[in-house]
N, C-alpha and C positions, 0 to 999 in steps of 0.2 A: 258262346263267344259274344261278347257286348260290341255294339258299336264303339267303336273309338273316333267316328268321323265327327269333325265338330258342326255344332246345328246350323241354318242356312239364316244369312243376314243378307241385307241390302249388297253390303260392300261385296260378298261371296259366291252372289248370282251377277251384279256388273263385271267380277275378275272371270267367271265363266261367259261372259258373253264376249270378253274381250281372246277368249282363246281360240285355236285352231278346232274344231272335233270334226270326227269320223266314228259315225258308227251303221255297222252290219246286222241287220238282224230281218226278223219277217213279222208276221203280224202281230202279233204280242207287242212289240217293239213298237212299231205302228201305231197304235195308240197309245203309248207311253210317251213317245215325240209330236203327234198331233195336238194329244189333248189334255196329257198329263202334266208336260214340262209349262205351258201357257198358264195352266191352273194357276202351278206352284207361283210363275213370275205374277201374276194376277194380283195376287195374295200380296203382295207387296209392292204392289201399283206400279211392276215394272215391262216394260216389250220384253218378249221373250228373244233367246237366238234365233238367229235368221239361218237361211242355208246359205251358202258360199256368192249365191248369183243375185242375193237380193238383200246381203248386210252392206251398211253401210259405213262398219266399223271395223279395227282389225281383223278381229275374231267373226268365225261360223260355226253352225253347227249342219254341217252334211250329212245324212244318214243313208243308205239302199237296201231296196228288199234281195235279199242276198239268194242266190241259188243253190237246193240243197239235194239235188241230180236224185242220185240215186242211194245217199245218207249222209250220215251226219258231219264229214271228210271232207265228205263236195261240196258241206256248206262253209269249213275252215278252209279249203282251197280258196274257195271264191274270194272270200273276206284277203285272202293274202296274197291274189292275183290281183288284187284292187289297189293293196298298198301299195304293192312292188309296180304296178301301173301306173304309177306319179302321183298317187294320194300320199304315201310314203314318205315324200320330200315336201310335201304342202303343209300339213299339220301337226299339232301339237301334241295331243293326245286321240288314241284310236282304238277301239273296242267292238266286241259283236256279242252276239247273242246264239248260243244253240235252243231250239224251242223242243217242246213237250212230244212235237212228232217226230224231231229227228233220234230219240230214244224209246226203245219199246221193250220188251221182255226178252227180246232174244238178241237186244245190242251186246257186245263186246266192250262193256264198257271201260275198261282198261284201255283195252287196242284204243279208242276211240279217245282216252284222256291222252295216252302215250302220242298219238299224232296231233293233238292239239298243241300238247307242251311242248314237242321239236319243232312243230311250226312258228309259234307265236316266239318260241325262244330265237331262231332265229332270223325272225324279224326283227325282233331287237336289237338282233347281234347287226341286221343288213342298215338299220336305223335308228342310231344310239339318243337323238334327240325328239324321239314318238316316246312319250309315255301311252303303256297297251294298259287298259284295263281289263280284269277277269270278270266275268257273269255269271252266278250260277243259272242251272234252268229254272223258270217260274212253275210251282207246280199247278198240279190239277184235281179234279173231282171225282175222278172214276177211273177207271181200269190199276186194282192196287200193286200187281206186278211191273207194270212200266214206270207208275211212282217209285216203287223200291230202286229201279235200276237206274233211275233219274236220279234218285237220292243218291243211290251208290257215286253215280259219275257228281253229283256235285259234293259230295264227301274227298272225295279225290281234289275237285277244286281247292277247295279250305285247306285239305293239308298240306297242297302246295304252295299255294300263295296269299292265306290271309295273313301269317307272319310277315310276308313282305311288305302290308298295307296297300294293295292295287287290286284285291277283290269286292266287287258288288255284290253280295248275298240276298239277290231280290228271291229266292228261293223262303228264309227265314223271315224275310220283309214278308211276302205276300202269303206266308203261312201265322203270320203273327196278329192275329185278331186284334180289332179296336179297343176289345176288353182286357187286351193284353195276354189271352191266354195263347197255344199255340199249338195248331192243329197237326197231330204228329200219330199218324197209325200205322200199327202193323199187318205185315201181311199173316196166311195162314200158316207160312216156314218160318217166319218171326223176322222178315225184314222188316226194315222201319221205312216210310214213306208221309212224306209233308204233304197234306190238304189243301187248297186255298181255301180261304177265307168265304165266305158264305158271301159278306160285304164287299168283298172284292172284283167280285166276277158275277158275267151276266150270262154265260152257257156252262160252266164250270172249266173252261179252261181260259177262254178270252176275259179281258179284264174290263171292268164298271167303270163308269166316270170316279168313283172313289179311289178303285184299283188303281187305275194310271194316275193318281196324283198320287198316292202314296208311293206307288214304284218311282215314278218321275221325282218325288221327295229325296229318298234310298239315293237315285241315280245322281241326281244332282250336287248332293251331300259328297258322294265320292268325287265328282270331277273338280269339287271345292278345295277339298282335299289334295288331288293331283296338280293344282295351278298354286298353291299356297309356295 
């Protein structure tokens, strides 16, 4: 599947600073909003978004480290206790992140997509002017049973909503080498499961200072896309 989001200019990083955001996610996440998205605006001699209590422009960008109890459920609860909480009614666009722990070899990954998708649908339906964006998982380096069942739940993603144009496939981003090839193995049953990137990460699942500018790259592209 090619990107179709179109590349990042001057004009496309000020229309995203002038938006609402809200995003959920945990440490992955965390450095992608820390050090990846300031890279990107860097690079084009611009201030990055502020979070809501210290822009001084219409637009923010608010993120939290979301709670993921006791799985992967607790952590789309959370994200959708926060909208319906009066983030909901504040902004413009909103999105989270599922991480590499909240999937492991013996998730349900279905059960797990099916309560993602009734939730976030609706919220939609409870908040028809939040554009939600989708995530896939970022993968990782080791354990190739819990990659396969990552892969599985972010296969599930794509075939529901990259036709709609509102998913971020930082999965394909962060498995897609500098050299352009794309880190893609199978397990010993022949599931297929995404690598990161050698360049990309600094313990095999948390992401490099290259990491999080190319996902913050990925991330930013799409919320370009959703303010156009």
């Amino acid at each position: 599947m090619a990107d179709s989001t179109p590349p990042l200019d001057t004009r496309a990083l000020e229309r995203i600073r002038d938006t609402r955001i809200f995003f959920g996610h945990r440490s992955v996440g965390t450095g992608i909003v820390t050090e990846g998205i300031p890279a990107v605006y860097a690079t084009f001699g611009l201030a990055p978004p502020q979070p809501r209590a210290q822009s001084t422009g219409a637009g923010f960008f608010d993120d939290v480290v979301l709670e993921d109890g006791a799985g992967p459920v607790d952590k789309i609860q959370d994200f959708a206790s926060r909208i319906r909480g009066g983030i909901g009614s504040t902004v413009d666009i909103a999105f989270m992140k599922l991480g590499y722990l909240n999937i492991d070899a013996s998730t349900d990954v279905h059960q797990t997509f099916e309560a993602y998708r009734a939730i976030l649908a609706a919220l939609a339906s409870e908040y028809p002017d939040v554009r939600f964006l989708h995530v896939t998982i970022t993968p990782i380096q080791w354990a190739p049973d819990r990659g396969a069942n990552m892969e599985a739940f972010n296969e599930l993603l794509r075939g529901y909503y990259a036709s709609r144009g509102d998913l971020l496939d930082l999965s394909k981003v962060l498995s897609t080498c500098p050299d352009g090839h794309s880190d893609i193995e199978h397990t010993e049953s022949g599931a297929p499961y995404r690598l990161l990137c050698d360049d990309y990460t600094v313990d095999g699942g948390h992401l490099s200072a290259l990491g999080n500018e190319v996902a913050a790259t990925a991330m930013l592209r799409s919320l370009s896309a959703l303010t156009e």
